[in-house]
C-alpha positions as CSV (number, residue, x, y, z in Angstrom):
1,X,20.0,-17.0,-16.7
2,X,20.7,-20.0,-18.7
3,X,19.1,-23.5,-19.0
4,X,21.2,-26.7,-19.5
5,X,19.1,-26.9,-22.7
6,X,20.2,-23.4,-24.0
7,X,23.8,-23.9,-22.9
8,X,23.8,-27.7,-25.3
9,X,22.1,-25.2,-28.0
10,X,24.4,-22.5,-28.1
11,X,27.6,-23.9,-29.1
12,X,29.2,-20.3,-29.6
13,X,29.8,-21.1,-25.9
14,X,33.1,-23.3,-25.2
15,X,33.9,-22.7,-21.5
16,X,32.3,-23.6,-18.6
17,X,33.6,-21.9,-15.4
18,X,32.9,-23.9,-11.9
19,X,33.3,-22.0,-9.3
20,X,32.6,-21.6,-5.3
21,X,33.0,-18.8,-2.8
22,X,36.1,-18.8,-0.8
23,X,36.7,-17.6,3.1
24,X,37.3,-14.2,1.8
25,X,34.1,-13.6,-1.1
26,X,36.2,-14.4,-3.8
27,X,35.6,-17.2,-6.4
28,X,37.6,-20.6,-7.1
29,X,37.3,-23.0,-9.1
30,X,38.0,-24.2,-13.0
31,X,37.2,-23.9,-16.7
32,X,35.9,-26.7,-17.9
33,X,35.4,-27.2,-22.0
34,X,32.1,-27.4,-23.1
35,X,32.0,-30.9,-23.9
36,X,33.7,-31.9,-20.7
37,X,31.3,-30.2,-18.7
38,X,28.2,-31.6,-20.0
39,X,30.0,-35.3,-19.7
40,X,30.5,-34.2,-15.6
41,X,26.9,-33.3,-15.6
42,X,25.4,-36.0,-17.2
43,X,27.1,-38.8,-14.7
44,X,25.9,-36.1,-11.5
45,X,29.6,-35.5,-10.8
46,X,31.2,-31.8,-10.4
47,X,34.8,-31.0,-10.1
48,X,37.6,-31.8,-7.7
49,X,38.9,-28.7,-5.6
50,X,42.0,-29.1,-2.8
51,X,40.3,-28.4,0.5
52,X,42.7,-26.4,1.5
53,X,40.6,-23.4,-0.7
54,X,38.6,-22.8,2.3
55,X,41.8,-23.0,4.9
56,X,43.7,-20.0,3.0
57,X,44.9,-16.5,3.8
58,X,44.4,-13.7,1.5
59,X,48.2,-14.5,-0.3
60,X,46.7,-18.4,-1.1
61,X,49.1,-19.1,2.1
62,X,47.4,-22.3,3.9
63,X,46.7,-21.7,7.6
64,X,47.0,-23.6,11.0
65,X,44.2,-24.5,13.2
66,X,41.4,-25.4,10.8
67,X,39.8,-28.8,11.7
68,X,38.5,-29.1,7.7
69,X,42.0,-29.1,6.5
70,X,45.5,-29.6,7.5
71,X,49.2,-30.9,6.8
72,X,47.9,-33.6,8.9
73,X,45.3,-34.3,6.9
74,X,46.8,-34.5,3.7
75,X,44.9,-31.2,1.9
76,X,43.2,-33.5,0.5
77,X,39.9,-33.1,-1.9
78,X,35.9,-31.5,-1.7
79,X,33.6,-31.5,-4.7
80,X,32.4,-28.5,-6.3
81,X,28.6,-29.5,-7.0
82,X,26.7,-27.2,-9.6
83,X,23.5,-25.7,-8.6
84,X,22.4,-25.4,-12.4
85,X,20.1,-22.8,-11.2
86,X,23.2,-20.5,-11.4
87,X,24.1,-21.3,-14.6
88,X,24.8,-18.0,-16.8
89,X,26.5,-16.5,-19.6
90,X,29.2,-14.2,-18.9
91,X,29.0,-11.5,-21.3
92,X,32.4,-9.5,-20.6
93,X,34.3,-12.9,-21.3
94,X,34.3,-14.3,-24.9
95,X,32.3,-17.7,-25.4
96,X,31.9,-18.3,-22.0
97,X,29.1,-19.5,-19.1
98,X,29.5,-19.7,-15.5
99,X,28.3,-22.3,-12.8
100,X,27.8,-21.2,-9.2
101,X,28.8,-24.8,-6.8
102,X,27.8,-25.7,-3.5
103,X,31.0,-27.6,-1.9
104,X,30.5,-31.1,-1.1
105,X,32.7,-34.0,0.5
106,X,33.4,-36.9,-1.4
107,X,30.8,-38.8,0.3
108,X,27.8,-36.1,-0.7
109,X,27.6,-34.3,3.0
110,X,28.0,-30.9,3.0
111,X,31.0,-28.6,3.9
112,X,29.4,-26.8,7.0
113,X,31.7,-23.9,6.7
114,X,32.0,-22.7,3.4
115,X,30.4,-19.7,2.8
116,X,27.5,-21.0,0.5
117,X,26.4,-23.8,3.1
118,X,26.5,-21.2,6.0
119,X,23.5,-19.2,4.4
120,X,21.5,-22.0,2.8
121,X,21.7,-23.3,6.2
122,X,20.2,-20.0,7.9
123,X,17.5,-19.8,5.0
124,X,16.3,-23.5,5.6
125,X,15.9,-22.7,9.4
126,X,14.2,-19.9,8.3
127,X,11.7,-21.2,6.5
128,X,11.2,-24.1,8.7
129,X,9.9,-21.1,10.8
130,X,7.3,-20.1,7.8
131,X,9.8,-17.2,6.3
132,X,11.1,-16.3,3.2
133,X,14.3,-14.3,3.7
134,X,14.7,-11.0,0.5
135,X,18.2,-9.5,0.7
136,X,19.3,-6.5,-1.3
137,X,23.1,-5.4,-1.5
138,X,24.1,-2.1,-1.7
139,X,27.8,-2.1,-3.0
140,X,30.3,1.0,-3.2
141,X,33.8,0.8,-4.7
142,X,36.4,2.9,-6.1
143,X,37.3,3.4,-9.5
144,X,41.0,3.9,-10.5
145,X,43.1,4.9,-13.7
146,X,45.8,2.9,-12.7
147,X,45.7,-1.0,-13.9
148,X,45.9,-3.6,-11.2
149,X,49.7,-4.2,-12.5
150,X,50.5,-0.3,-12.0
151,X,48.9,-0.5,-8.6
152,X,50.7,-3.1,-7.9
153,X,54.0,-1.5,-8.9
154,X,53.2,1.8,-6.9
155,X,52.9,-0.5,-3.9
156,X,48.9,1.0,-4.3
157,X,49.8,4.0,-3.1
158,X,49.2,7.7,-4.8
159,X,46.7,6.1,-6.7
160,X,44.4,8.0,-9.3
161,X,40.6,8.3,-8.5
162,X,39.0,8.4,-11.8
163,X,37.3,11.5,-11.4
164,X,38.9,14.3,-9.0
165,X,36.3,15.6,-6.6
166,X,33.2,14.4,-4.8
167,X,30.1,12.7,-7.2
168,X,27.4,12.2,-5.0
169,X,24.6,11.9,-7.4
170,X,26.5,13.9,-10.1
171,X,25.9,13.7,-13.7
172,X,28.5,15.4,-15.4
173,X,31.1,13.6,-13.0
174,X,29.7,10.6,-13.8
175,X,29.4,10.9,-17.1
176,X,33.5,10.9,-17.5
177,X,33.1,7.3,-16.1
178,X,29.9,6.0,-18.3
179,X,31.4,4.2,-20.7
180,X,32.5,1.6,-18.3
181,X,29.7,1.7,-16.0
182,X,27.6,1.3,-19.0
183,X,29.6,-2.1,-19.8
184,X,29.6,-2.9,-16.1
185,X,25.5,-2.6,-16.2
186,X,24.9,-3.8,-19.1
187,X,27.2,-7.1,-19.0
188,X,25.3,-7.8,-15.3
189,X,22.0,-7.5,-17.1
190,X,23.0,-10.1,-19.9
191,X,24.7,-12.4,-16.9
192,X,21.0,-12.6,-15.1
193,X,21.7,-10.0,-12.7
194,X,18.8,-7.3,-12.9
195,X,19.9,-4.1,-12.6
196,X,18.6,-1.0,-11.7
197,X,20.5,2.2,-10.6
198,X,24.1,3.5,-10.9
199,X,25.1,6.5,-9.7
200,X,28.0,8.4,-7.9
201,X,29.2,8.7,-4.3
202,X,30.8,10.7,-1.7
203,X,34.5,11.0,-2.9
204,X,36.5,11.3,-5.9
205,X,36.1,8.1,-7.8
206,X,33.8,6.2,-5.8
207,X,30.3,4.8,-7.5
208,X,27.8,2.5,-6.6
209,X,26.0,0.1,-8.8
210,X,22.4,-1.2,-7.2
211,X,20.6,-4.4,-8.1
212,X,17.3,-6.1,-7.7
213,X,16.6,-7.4,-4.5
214,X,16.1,-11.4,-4.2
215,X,16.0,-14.3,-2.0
216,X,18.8,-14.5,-0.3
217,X,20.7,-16.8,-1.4
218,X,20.4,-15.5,-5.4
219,X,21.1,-11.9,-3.7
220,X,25.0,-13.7,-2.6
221,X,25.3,-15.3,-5.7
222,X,24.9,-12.2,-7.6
223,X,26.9,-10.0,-5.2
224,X,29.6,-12.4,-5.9
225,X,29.2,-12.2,-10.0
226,X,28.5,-8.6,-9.7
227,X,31.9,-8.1,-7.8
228,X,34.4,-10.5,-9.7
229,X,33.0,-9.4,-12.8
230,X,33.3,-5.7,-12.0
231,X,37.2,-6.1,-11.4
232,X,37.4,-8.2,-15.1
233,X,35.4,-5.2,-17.3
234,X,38.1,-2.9,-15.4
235,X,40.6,-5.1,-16.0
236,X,39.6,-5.3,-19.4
237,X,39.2,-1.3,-19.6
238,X,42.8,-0.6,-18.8
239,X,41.7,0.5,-15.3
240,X,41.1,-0.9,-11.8
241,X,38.3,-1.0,-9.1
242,X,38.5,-2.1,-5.1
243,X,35.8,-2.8,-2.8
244,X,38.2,-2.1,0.2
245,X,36.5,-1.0,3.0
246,X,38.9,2.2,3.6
247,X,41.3,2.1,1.2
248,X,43.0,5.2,2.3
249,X,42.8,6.6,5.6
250,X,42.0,10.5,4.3
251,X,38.9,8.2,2.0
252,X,35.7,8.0,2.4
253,X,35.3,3.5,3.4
254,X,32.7,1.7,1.2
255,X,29.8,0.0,2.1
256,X,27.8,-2.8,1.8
257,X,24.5,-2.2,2.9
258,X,22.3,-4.8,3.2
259,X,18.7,-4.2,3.0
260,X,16.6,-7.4,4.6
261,X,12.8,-8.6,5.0
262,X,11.2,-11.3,5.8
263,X,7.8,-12.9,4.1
264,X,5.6,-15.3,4.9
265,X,3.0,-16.4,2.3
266,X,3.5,-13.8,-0.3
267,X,3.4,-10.8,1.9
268,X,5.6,-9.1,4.1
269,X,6.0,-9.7,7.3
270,X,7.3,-6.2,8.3
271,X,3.9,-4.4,7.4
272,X,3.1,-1.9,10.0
273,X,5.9,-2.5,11.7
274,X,4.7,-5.6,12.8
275,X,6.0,-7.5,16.1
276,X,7.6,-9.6,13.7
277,X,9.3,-6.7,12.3
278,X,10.3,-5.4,16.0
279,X,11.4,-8.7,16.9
280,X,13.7,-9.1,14.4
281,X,14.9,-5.8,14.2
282,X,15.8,-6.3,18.1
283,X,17.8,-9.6,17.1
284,X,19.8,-7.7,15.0
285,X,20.8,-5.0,17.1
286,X,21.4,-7.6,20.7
287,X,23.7,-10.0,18.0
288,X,26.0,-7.5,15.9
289,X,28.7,-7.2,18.3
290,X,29.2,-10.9,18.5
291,X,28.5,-11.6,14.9
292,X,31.1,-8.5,13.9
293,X,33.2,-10.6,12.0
294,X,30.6,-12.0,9.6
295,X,30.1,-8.0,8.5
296,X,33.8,-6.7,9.0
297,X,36.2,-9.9,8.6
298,X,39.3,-7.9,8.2
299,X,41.9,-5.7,9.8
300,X,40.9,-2.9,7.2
301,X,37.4,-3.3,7.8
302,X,37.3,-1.3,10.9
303,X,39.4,1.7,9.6
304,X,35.9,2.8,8.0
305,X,33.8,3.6,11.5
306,X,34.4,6.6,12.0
307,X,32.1,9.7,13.1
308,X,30.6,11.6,10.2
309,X,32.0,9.2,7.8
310,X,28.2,7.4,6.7
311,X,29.7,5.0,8.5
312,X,28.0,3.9,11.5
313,X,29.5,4.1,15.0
314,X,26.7,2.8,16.7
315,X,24.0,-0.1,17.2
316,X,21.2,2.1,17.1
317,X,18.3,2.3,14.9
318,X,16.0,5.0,13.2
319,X,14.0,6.1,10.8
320,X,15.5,7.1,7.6
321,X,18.3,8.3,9.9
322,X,22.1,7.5,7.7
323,X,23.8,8.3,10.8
324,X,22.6,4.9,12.6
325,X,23.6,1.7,12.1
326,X,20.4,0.6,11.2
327,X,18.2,2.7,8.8
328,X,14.3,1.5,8.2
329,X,13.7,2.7,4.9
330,X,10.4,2.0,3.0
331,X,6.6,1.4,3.6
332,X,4.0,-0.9,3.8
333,X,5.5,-4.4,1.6
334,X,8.6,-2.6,0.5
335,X,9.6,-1.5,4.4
336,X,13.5,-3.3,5.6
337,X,15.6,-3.1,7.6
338,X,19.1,-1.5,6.0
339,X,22.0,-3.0,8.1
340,X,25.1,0.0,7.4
341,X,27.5,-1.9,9.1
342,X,28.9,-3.9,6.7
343,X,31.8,-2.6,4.1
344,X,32.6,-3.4,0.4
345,X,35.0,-6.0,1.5
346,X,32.0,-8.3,3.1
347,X,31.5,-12.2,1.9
348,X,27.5,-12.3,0.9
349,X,27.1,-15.2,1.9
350,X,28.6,-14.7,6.0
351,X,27.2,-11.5,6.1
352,X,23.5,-12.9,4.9
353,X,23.8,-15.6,7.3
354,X,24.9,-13.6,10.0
355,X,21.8,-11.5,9.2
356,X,19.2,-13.7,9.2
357,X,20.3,-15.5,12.3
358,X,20.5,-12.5,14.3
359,X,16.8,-11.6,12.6
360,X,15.3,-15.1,13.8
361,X,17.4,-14.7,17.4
362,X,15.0,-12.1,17.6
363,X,11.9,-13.5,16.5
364,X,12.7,-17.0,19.0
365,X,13.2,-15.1,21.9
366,X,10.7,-12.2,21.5
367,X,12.9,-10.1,22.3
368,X,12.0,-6.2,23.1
369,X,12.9,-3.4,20.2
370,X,14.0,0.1,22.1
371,X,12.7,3.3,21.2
372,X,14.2,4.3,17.8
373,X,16.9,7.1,17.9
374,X,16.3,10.4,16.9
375,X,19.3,12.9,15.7
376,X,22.8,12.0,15.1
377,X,24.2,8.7,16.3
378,X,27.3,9.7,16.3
379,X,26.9,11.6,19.2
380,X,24.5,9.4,21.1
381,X,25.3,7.1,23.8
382,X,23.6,3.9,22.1
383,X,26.2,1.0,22.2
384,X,28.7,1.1,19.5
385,X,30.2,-1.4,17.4
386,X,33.3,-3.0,18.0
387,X,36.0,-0.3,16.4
388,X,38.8,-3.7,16.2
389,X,39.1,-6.9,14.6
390,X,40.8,-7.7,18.2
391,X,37.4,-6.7,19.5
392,X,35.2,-8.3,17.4
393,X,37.0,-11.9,17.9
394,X,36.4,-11.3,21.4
395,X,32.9,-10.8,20.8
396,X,32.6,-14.1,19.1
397,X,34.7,-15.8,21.8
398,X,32.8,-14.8,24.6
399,X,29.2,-15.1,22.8
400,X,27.0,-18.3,22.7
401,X,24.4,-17.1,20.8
402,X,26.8,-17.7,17.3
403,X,27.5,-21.0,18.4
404,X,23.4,-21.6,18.8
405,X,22.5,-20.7,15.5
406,X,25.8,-21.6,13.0
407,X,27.5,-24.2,15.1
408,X,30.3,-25.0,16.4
409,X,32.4,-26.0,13.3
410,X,31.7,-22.7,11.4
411,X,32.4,-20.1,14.5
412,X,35.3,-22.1,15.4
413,X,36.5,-21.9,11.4
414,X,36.2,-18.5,11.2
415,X,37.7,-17.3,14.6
416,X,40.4,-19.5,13.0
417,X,40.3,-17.2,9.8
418,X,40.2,-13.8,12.3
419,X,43.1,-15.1,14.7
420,X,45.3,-15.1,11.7
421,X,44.4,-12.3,10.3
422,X,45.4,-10.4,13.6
423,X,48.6,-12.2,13.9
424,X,49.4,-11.9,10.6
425,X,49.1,-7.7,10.8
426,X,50.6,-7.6,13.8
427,X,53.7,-8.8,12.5
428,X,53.7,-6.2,9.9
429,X,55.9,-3.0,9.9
430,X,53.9,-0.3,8.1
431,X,54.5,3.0,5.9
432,X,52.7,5.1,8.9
433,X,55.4,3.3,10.9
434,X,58.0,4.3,8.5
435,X,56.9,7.9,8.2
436,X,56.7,8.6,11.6
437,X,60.2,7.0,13.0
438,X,62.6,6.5,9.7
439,X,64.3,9.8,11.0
440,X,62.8,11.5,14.3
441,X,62.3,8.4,15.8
């Protein structure tokens, strides 16, 4: 990481990126020069973003039905606030440092439903309960030959996995692909993000770069670097990666597994599977259903449940088991809870938040953990997830506990967000369409 003192010191950096998390995970915001930055900083101002940033579809089209910001309203502005505890160099991107920013109003109060807000909310109500919430991310993507412009051209079909056959763990295989995972861990390590494994996964051209645990609001702010940055050093390579969650239906999907704990005091709270540890392992399981759309916000998201996939079906939990939807992994202080639910395509920061709510739902209401499952899953009869966005928004519609613990404001928001989504698809005619009707239909 970087002080404000080493940034005025090292003048071999001229560009200052502000930037915030949008609806979707990804980040907005400006470069600022150097000197211009530090002028911002030193009167406690930020930058101006149209608040219509947190009101968009994934094309930058601006929606209906979000109470934060409308035609009516004007689309008017939020400040972008740096948390100078974010500030870092970005190594992959020539004289240049990047500021992670809370987003503001112009009068100072915060905007509930941006992503950033919705978890520092969940840790403060955490720790007003004596916690201290770690998060690890797990992400998997794919890596392609193809540039970003040539998938783009192929309408990102017939694409090229870098390396042709399965690399699970394989060293030759992954070996073809080094040179850019090298750049990928290495320029994460020189950005503040501490890295420790990379390795290969469970179809052709897919990989998975790990990272340090944190708290959890540092974990989101490096799952967001770590992913933006990732497409850049590709981009930069003359190739492309995507988190997509299934980006082709005869594909493995890609996760995002999120591996949570809570401490208290230094230690873990889990130890010995602790009531603690029951309690909010039983949260999490009663309140994934209804918080579905915080872990799987998009229509593609559900492609990737599917039997014998490593993706989960189900809601139940186990020991070391990869065919439930939550795995306990670990012992004594290092024992969590790994939620397999959620896919590359996740926002940190809803996904967190949905996390730790469901966690301290738990913990509140003491609620009662059921035996763990033992054997495969997939099979069981333990309740499933929901396999639709449809069903997911219903979830959330017909759920109070969401409403309890985010508010109002931000489930309303982003029901707003999954509504349009929906509609949006459903509008769509597709190649499967296409394929199956052109002619014999």
């Amino acid at each position: 990481m970087l002080t404000l003192e080493e940034l005025r010191g090292d003048t071999s950096i001229d560009t200052v990126i502000m930037a915030f998390t949008d609806m979707q995970g990804r980040l907005m915001g400006k470069r600022l020069h150097r000197d211009f930055f530090f002028e911002q900083v030193e009167h406690d101002h930020g930058t101006e973003g149209c608040n219509y940033l947190l009101a968009l579809d994934m094309e930058m089209n601006p929606g209906e039905g979000y109470e934060l910001a409308s035609w009516d309203r004007g689309y008017g502005d939020f400040d972008l606030r740096p948390d100078l505890g974010t500030l870092r160099r970005i190594p992959w991107l020539e004289a240049t440092a990047l500021v992670l920013c809370d987003v503001a109003w112009t009068d100072g109060s915060p905007v509930r439903p941006s992503p950033r807000q919705v978890l520092r909310a969940q840790v403060e109500r955490a720790r007003e309960l004596g916690f201290e919430v770690m998060v690890g991310s797990e992400l998997e993507f794919y890596l392609l030959r193809e540039t970003y412009e040539e998938a783009h051209r192929k309408d990102y079909s017939d694409l090229t996995p870098s390396v042709p056959y399965i690399l699970d763990y394989h060293i030759l295989a992954t070996t073809y692909d080094e040179p850019l995972l090298r750049q990928i861990r290495n320029g994460m390590q020189g950005a503040g993000i501490r890295v420790e494994t990379s390795k290969g996964e469970a179809w052709p051209g897919q990989q998975e770069i790990n990272f340090r645990y944190d708290n959890a609001l540092a974990m989101a702010d490096n799952h967001v670097v770590y992913k933006n940055g990732a497409k850049e050093i590709a981009h930069l390579n003359g190739c492309s990666i995507t988190f997509m969650a299934k980006p082709d239906h005869t594909w493995i999907g890609s996760s995002c597994h999120i591996h949570s704990s809570l401490w208290r005091g230094g230690e873990s709270a889990f130890k010995g599977e602790s009531d603690t540890f029951r309690q909010y392992l039983a949260g999490q399981i009663a309140c994934a259903r209804e918080l579905a759309l915080f872990y799987a916000p998009n229509v593609n998201s559900y492609k990737r449940f599917a039997s014998g996939s490593w993706a989960p079906t189900t809601l139940a939990w186990g020991h070391d088991n990869r065919t439930c939807g939550f795995r306990i992994v670990g012992s004594g202080s290092a024992m969590r809870v790994e939620s397999r639910i959620p896919g590359g395509d996740v926002n940190p920061y809803l996904a967190f938040a949905a996390t730790i709510a469901a966690g301290l739902h738990g913990i509140e209401n003491a609620l009662e953990l059921a035996p763990a499952l033992e054997g495969n899953a997939y099979v069981s009869d333990a309740e499933r997830f929901p396999s639709t966005l449809r069903d997911a928004i219903a979830a959330l519609e017909g759920g109070s506990m969401a409403r309890g613990a985010l508010g109002d404001d931000v489930v309303d928001h982003y029901l707003n967000y999954a509504r349009t989504e929906q509609q949006l698809f459903d509008r769509v005619v597709t190649n499967w369409e296409r394929e199956r009707l052109y002619e014999r239909g």
